[in-house]
C-alpha positions as CSV (number, residue, x, y, z in Angstrom):
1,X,67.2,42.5,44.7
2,X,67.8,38.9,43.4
3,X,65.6,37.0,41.2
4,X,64.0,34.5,43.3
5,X,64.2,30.7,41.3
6,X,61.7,27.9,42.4
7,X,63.8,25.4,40.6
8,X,66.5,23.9,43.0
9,X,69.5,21.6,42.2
10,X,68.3,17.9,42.7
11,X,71.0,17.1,45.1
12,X,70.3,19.5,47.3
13,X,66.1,19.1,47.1
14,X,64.0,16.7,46.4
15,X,63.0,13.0,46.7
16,X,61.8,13.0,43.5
17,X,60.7,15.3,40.8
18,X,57.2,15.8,40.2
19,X,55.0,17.6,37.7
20,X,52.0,18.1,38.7
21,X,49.1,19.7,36.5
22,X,45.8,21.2,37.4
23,X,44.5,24.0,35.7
24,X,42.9,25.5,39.4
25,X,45.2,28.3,40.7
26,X,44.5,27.3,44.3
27,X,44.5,24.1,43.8
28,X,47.8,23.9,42.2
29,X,49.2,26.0,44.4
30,X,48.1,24.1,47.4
31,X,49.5,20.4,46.6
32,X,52.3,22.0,45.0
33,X,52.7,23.1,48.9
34,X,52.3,20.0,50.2
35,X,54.2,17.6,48.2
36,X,57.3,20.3,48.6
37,X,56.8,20.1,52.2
38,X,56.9,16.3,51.8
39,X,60.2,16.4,50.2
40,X,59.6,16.2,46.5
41,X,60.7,19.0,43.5
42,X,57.6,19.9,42.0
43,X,57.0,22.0,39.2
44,X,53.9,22.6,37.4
45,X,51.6,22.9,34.8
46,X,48.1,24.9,34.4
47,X,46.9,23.0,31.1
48,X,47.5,19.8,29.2
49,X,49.4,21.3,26.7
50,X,51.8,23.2,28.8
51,X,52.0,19.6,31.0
52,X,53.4,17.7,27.3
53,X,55.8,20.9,26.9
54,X,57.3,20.3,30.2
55,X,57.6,16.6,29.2
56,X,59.5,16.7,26.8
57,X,61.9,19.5,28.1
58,X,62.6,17.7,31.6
59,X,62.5,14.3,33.5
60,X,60.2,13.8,36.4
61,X,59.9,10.7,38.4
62,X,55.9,11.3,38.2
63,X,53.1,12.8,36.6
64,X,50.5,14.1,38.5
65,X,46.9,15.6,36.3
66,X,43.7,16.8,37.0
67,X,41.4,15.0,34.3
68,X,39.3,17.9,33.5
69,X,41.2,21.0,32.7
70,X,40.7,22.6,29.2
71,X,38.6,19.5,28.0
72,X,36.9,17.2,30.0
73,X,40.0,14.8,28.9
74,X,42.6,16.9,28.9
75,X,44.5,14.8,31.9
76,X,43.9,11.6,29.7
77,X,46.0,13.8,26.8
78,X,48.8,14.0,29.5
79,X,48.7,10.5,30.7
80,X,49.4,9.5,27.1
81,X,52.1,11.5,26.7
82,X,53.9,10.6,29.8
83,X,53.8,6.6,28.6
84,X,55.6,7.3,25.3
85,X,58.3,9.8,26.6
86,X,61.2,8.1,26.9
87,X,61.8,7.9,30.7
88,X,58.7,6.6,31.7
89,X,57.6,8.6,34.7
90,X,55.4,7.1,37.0
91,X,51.8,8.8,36.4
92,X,48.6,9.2,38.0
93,X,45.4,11.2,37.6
94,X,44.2,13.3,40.4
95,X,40.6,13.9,41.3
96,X,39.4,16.2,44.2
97,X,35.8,14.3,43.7
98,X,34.7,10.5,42.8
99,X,32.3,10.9,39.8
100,X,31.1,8.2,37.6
101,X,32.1,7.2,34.0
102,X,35.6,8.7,34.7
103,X,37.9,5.7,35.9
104,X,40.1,5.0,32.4
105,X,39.7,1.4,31.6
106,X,43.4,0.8,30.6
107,X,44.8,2.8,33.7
108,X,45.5,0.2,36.5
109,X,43.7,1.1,39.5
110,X,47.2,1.6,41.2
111,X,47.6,4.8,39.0
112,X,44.7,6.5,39.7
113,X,44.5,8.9,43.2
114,X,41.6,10.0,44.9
115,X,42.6,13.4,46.4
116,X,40.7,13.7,49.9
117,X,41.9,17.0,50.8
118,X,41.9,16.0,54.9
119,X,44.1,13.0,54.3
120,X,47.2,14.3,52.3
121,X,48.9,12.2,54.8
122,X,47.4,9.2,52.7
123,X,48.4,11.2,49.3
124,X,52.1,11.5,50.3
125,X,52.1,7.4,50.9
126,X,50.4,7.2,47.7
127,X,52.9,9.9,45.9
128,X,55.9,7.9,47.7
129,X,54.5,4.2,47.0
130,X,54.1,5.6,42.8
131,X,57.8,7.2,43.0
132,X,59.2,3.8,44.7
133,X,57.2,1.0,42.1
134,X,58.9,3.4,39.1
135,X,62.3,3.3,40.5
136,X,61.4,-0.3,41.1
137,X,60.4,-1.0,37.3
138,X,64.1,1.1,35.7
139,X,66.0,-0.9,38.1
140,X,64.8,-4.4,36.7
141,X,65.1,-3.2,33.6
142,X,68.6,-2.3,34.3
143,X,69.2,-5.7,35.3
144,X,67.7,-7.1,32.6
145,X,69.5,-5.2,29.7
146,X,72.9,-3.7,31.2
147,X,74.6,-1.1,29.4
148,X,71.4,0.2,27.6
């Protein structure tokens, strides 16, 4: 028997690459579904520090955390670490519930997603509109300062 990878070449899957973090088994498991179905690479992450590991060791277009996972700000810790890496993903913080006293003040309301488990149509257009304003943002930049 062959060992069975979940990793497959860019080319040949994938819109985008995604790492999405959520320290619920079923949750996880369930988007991670979804946004493969939707065309995107997705690996993930159960905990905030695993989500900074993967970080630094890869690239992904976007970031996608639960808020409360170890700490009640452990998705805050991975935003954070997403701004300073050096490719910039896209991020977003995912919430499966709309409680008060959570929205980050220095997020812009673009990067936040409300996760309504009946409309993942609307989290796909939300997932592609995130992946599409990044690539938007490097290809300026590109403009702006060739060669670098």
């Amino acid at each position: 028997m062959t060992a069975c990878t979940t990793e497959a070449p860019r080319a040949i899957e994938g819109l985008a690459r995604i790492l999405l973090v959520n320290d619920d088994p079923a949750s996880r498991l369930a988007l991670q579904a979804v946004l493969r179905a939707g065309g995107y690479t997705v690996d993930s992450a159960a905990s905030a520090a695993e989500a900074i590991a993967k970080l630094d060791e890869g690239e992904y277009e976007l970031v996608l955390t639960d808020l409360r996972m170890e700490t009640p700000e452990a998705g805050y810790r991975v935003l954070a670490h997403a701004k300073i890496v050096d490719y910039r993903p896209a991020a977003a913080l995912l919430q499966a519930y709309r409680e008060e006293g959570v929205a980050d003040p220095d997020l812009p309301a673009d990067e936040s997603i409300l996760i309504a488990p009946e409309n993942l149509p609307e989290l796909l257009a939300k997932v592609a509109d995130l992946v599409a304003a990044r690539a938007m943002r490097r290809a300026a930049r590109a403009l702006r300062h060739p060669g670098s």
